[in-house]
C-alpha positions in Angstrom: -4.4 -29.0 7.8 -6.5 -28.5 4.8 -7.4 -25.3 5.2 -3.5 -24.7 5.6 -2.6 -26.4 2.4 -5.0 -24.5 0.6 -3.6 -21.6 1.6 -0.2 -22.2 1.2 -1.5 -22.7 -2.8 -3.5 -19.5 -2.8 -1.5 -17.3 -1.2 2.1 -18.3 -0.8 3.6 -15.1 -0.3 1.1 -13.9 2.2 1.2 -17.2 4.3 4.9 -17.2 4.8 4.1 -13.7 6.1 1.7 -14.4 8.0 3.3 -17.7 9.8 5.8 -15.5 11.0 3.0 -13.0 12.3 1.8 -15.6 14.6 5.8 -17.1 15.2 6.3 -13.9 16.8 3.3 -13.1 17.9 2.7 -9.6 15.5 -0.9 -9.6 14.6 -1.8 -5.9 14.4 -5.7 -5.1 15.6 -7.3 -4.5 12.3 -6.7 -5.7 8.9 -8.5 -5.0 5.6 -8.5 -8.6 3.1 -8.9 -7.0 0.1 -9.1 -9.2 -3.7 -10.9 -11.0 -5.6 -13.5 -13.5 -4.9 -12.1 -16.8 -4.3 -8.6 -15.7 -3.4 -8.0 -17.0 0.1 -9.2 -14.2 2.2 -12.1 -15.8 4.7 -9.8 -19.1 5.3 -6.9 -17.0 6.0 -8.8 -14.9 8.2 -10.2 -18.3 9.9 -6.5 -19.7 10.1 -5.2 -16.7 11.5 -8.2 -17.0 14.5 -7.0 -21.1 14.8 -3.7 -19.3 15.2 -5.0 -16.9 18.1 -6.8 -20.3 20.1 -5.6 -23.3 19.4 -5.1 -25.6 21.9 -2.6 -27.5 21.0 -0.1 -25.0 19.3 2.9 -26.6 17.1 6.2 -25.7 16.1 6.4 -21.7 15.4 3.2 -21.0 17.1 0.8 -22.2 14.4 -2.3 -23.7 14.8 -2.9 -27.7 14.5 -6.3 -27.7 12.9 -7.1 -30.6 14.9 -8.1 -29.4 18.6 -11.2 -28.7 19.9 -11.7 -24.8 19.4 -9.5 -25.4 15.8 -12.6 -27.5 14.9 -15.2 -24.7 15.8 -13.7 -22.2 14.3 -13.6 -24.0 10.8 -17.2 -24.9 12.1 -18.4 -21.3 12.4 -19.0 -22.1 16.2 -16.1 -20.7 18.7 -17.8 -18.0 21.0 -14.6 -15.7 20.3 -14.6 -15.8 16.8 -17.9 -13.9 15.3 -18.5 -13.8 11.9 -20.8 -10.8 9.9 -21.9 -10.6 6.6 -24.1 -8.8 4.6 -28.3 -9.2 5.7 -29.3 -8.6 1.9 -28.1 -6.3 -0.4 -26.2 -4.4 2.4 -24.9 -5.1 6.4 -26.9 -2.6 8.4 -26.6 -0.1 11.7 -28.6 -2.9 13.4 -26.0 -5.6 12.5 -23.0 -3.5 13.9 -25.1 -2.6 16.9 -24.9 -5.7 18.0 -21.8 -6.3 17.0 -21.0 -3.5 19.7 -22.0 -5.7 22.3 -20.4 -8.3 22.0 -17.3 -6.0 21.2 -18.2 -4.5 24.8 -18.1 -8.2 26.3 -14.8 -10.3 27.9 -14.3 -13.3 25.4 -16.4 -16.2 26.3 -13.7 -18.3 27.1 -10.7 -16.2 27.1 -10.2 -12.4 27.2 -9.6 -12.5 23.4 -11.8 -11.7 20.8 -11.8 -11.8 16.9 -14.3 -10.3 14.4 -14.5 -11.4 10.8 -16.7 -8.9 8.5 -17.7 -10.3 4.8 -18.0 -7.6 2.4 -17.5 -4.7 4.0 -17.8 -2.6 1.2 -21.8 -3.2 1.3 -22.3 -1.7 4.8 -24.5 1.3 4.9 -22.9 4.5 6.4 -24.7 4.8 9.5 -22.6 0.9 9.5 -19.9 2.1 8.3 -19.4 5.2 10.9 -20.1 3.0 13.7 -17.4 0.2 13.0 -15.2 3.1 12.7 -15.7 3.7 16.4 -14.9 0.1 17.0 -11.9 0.4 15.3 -10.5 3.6 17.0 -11.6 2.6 20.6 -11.3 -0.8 20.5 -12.7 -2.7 23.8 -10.5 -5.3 25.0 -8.1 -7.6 23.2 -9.4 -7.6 19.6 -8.7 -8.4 16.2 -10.7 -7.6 13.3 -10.8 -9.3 9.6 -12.5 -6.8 7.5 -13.0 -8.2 3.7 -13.5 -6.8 0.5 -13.5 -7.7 -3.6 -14.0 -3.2 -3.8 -11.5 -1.3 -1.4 -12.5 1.7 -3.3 -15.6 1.6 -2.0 -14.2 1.9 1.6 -14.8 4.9 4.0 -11.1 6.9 3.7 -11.2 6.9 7.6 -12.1 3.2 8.1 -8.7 2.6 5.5 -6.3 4.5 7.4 -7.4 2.4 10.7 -6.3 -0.9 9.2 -3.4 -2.7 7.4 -4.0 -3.4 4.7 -3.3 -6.4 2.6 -3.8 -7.2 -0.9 -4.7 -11.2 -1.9 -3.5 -11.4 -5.5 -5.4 -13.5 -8.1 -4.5 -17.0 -9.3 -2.9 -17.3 -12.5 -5.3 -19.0 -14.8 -3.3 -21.7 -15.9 -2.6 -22.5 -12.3 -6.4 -22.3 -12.0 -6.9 -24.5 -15.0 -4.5 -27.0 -14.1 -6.1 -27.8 -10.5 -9.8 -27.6 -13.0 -8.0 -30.5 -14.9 -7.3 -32.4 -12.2 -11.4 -31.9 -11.1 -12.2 -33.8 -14.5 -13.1 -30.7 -16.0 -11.7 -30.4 -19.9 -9.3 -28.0 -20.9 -12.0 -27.0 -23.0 -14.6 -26.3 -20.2 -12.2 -25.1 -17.9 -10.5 -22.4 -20.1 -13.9 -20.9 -20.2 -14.2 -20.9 -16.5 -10.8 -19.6 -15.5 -11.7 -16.4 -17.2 -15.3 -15.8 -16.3 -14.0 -16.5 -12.2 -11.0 -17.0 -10.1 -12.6 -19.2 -7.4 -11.9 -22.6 -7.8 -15.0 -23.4 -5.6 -16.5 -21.2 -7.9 -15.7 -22.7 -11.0 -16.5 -26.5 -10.2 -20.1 -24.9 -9.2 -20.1 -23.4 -12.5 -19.5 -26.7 -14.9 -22.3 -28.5 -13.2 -24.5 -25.7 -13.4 -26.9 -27.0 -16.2 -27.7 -23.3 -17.2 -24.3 -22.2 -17.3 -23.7 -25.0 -19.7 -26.7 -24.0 -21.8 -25.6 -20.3 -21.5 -22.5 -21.1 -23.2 -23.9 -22.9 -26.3 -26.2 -20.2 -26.6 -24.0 -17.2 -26.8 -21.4 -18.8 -29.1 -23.9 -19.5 -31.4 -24.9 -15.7 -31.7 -21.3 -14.8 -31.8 -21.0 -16.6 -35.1 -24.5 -15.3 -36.1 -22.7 -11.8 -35.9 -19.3 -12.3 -36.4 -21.1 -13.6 -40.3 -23.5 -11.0 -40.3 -26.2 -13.1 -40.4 -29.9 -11.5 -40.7 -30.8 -14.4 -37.9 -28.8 -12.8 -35.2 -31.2 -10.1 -35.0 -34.2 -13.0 -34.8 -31.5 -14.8 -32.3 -32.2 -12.3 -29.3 -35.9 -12.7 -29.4 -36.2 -16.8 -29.7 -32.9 -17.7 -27.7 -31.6 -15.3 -26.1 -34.5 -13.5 -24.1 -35.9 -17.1 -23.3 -32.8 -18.3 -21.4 -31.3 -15.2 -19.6 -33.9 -13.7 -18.0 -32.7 -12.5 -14.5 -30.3 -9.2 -14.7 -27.4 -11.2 -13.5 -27.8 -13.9 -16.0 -28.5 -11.0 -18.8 -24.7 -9.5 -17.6 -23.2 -12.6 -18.1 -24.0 -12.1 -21.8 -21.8 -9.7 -22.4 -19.0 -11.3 -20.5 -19.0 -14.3 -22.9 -19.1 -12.7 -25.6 -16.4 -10.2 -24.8 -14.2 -13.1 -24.4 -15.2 -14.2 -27.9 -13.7 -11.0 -29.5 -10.8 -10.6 -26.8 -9.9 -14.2 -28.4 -9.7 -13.0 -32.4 -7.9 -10.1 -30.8 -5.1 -12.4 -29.5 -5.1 -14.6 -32.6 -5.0 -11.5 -34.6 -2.0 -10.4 -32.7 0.1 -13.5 -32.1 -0.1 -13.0 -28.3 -2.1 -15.7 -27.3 -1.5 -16.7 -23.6 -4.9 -19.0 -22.7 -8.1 -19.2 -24.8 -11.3 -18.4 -23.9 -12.5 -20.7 -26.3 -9.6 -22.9 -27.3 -12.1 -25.7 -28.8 -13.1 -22.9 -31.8 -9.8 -21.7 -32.9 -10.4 -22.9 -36.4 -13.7 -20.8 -36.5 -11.9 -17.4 -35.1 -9.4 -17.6 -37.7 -11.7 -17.8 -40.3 -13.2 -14.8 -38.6 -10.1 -13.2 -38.5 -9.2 -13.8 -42.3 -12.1 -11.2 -43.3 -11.8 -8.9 -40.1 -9.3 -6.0 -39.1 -8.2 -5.5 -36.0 -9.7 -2.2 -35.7 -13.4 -3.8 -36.3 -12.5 -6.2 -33.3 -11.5 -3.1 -31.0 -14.7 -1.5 -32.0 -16.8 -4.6 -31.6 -15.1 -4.5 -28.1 -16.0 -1.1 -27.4 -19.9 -1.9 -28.3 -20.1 -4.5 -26.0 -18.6 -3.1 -23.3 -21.3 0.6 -24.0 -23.9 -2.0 -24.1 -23.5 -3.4 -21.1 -23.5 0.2 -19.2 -26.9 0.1 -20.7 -28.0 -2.6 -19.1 -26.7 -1.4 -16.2 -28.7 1.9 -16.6 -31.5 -0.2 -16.1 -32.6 -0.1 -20.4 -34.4 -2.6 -21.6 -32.8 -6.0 -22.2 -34.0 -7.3 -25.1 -33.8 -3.7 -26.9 -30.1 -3.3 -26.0 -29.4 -6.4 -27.2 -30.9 -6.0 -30.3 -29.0 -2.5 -30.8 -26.4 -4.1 -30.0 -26.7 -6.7 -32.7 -26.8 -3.9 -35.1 -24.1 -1.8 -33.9 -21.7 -5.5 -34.1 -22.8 -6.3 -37.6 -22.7 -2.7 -38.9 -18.4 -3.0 -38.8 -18.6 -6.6 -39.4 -16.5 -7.1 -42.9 -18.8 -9.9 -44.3 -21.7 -8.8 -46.3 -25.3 -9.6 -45.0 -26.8 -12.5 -46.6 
């Protein structure tokens, strides 16, 4: 029952839908989940398959989350219920291959079968073309899950072959407030809400001793900047380069800092919703008293060419330090 609450909170809409899916018994055979990360999309495909075998079936046809193949499912261990996801960077021909066979067998213990694909986005095309022939000759009684955080990156061919349904984000104060009820500050967790929108995510996140450094770090430099400090050109070399040395962790830079400006932004404009960085308020609007908005947009725009950069596979360190430059070059206060 859980997994049933926690849907009802992620997805309320799309649960009431889906309750009556199962009422009547109107699944269709192929669905694309398709949303962010963190939005409900694997349990609902899960509750949807405790829907499909559950033993003990209660009022309306829904599941009870209690019986035996209920249990396996949530377990990852029904016969019927196969789960794929991606071996690496990407799920391969080899991977779908053998997910034809078991496509080609009678269910285990009932003619029913039900496929749930992570990720489907990352399949390679040889993959991707061979799912598609799942999906327009299927074998038996099947369903399949296929799920996504990049629909765009879908085969046109392999869309048209499901429905489609679209998990829509949390609100971040909804997000913040269940944070707050993890013992995570407002101050913590309005960071959080806008760097994920997993809840799961987010708790992982706070006691992530690196995360916590990582914050520090890059609000430091933002003030460096933001005063046009000679140091925040130093700053990259002795703090910044030491602590974020992966690419992933190097991306996350500019995320944080983004927020940062999108913050003085809002101030600047009187349309604040939810801070990034409620706990330094005071210090953006003494930013703000010697800034135009302007400056902030381009500061934006810097951030967000630096990071394609990155992306381009430049150095690091030497896009951050242009970077640096670019930022204090329309930075009001004069260099020290």
């Amino acid at each position: 029952m859980e997994n049933e609450q926690n849907l009802e909170w992620l997805q309320p809409q799309l649960f009431t839908r889906f309750k009556q899916n199962l009422k009547h018994g109107q699944l269709a055979h192929a669905y694309l989940f398709e949303g962010v990360a963190g939005v409900g999309k694997k349990e609902m495909a899960l509750w949807l398959a405790q829907g499909v075998f559950c033993l003990n079936k209660q009022e309306d046809n829904l599941p009870c989350g209690h019986c035996q193949n209920c249990t396996r499912i949530l377990e990852h261990q029904h016969p019927d219920v196969i789960e794929l996801a991606p071996d690496g960077l990407s799920i391969k021909v080899d991977q779908v291959r053998e997910l034809k066979v078991e496509f080609s067998k009678s269910g285990v213990e009932s003619r029913q079968k039900i496929f749930i694909v992570e990720d489907v986005e990352k399949m390679t095309i040889g993959a991707a073309n061979s799912l598609l022939k799942f999906l327009e000759e299927p074998e038996g009684t099947v369903i399949a899950f296929l799920l996504t955080t990049a629909k765009q990156r879908i085969l046109p061919t392999i869309l048209s072959r499901c429905q489609l349904v679209h998990f829509s984000p949390l609100s971040k104060k909804m997000l913040l407030n269940e944070l707050q009820k993890s013992d995570i500050s407002e101050n913590q967790g309005s960071l959080l809400v806008h760097l994920t929108n997993s809840l799961e995510t987010a708790v992982e996140m706070n006691r992530n001793e690196w995360f916590n450094e990582s914050r520090g770090i890059i609000w430091k430099w933002f003030q460096l900047i933001s005063q046009n400090e000679k140091q925040a050109f130093i700053f990259v070399q002795t703090d910044v380069m030491p602590h974020f040395k992966e690419r992933e962790q190097q991306l996350l830079i500019f995320e944080l800092l983004l927020l940062a400006y999108r913050d003085a932004l809002m101030l600047l404009y009187g349309s604040v919703d939810l801070l990034a960085y409620p706990q330094y308020q005071k210090n953006l609007q003494e930013f703000l008293a010697q800034s135009r908005g302007k400056d902030i947009t381009q500061a934006i725009e810097t951030i967000l060419f630096s990071k394609k950069k990155l992306e381009s596979n430049v150095s690091a360190q030497g896009v951050f330090e242009q970077m640096v430059l670019l930022l204090m070059s329309v930075s009001p206060v004069k260099t020290r």
